[in-house]
Each structure stands twice: as C-alpha cells, then as structure tokens.
C-alpha positions in Angstrom: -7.3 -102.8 -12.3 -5.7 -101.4 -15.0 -3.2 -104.2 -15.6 -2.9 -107.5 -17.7 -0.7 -110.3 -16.0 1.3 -107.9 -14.0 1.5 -105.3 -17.3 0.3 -101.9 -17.1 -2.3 -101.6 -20.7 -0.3 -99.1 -22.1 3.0 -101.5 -22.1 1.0 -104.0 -24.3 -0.2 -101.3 -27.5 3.6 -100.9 -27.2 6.1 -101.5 -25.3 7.9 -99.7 -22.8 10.9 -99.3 -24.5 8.9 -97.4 -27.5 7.3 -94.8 -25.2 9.7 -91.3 -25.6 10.4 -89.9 -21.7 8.3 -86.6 -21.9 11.5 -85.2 -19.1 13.9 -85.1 -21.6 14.7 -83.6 -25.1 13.3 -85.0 -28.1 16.0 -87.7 -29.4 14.9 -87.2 -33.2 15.8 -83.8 -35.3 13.2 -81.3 -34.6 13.1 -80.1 -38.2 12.3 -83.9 -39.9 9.1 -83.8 -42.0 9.4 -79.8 -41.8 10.7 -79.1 -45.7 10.7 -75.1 -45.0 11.5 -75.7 -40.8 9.4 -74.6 -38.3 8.0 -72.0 -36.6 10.2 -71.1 -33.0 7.6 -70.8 -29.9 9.2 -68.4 -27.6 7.7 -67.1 -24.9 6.5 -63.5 -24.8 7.4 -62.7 -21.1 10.8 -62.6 -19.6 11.7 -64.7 -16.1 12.3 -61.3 -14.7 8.6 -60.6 -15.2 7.8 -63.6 -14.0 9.3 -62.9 -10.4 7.9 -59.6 -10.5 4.3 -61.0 -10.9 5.0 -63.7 -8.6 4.0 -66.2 -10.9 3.9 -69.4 -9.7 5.8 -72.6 -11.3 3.1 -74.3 -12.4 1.7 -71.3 -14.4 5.1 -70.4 -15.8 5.1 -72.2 -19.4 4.3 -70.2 -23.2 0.8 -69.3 -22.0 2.3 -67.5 -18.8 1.7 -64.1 -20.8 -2.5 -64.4 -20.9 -1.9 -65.3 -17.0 -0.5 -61.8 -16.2 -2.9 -60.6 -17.9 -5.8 -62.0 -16.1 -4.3 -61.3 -12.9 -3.8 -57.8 -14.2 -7.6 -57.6 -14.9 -8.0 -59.2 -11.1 -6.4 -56.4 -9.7 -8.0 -53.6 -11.4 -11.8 -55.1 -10.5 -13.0 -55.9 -7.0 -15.3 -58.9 -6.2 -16.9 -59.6 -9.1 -14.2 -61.0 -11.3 -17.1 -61.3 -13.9 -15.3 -58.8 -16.4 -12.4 -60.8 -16.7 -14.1 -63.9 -17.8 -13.2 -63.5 -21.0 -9.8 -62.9 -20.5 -9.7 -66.2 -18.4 -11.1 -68.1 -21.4 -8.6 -67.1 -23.4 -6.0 -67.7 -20.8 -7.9 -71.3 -21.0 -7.5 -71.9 -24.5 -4.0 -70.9 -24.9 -3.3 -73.6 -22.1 -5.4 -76.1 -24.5 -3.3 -75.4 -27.9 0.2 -75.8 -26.0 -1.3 -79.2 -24.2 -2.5 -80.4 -27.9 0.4 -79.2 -29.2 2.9 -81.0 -26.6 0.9 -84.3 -27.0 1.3 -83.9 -30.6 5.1 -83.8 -30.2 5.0 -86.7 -28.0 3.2 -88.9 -30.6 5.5 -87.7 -32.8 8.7 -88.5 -31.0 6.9 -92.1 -30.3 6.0 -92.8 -34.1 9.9 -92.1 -35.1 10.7 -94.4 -32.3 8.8 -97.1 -33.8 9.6 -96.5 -37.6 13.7 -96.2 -36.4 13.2 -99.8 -34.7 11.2 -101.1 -37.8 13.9 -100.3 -40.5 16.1 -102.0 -37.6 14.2 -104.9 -37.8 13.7 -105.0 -41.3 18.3 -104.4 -41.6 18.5 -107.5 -39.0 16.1 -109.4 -41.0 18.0 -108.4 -44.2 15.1 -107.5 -46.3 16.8 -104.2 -47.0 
C-alpha cells in the first residue's frame, strides 16, 4: 500500500532527486525573494540553561523557552496542573508556527530545486 509499481507516491508528483534532504542545510541563498533580508530566529535560551533544566533533546529547538516555562509553572503547583494550561497552549502553538514555518522552508528549498532544473532544461533544450 502506498506504492505504484515498486514507487513510493510521493516519487511520482516528483521525483526523488527534486525532494531537498530536510538533514542538511538549505543549498539555495537564504536571502532570495527577501528584497530587505530576513528576520534572524535565534533562540532565546542558552545550551547552558538547557542542561540546567534538564531539557530533554527532543524539546530543545526555538520553542524550548515556553517549555521552561511550563515546567517552571509545574513546579510551583502541585497536582492539579490545571493553572498552567494556558501556559502549555502557548507552549503548543509556538511548536505549531516553527513546524509551519520549517515546512514552509522545505517547500521552498523544493520549488527552487525544480525552477534551477527547469531553466536547466530549458539551456539544454536551447530555448534560452
């Protein structure tokens, strides 16, 4: 299931070749299609911090900030955690923009990996 003559679905929308490898660095200029540049995403809590909240890895990405802060609220109520809800849910969302917002950089890297081999065709073909 999930396949098409031995090809996984996703290979025939496009092929494997045009699909950007999310483990490395983007191979295009970060700043193309940004006229005025963009804005730098750094994260607002130190890898000493980090350690010192015993953060684990999977947690430890931009958002990792709203996470101490939930545990913070954690540790300063007992059982109930029902006063840091909200705290959580904004721990949540923060977790949603940066997922959109990665995906969003992934299509990107993919669409300049199929314009780049479509002027390529179109040099090989000599229509430019």
């Amino acid at each position: 299931m999930g396949q098409v003559n031995g090809a996984p679905f996703r290979d025939l929308w496009y092929g494997p070749e045009l699909r950007p490898d999310w483990k490395k660095e983007p191979s295009f200029d970060p700043n193309i299609g940004f006229p005025n540049g963009r804005k730098i995403r750094d994260p607002r809590v130190s890898p000493e911090e980090l350690d010192a909240y015993n953060i684990p890895m999977k947690r430890r990405d931009y958002c990792a900030y709203q996470f101490i802060k939930f545990l913070q609220c954690q540790r300063s109520y007992s059982y109930p955690y029902t006063p840091c809800d909200p705290v959580y849910q904004d721990f949540e969302a923060c977790e949603h923009e940066d997922f959109v917002l990665r995906m969003k950089e992934y299509e990107r890297e993919r669409r300049l990996m199929v314009r780049e081999q479509r002027v390529k065709n179109k040099i090989a073909r000599g229509e430019m």
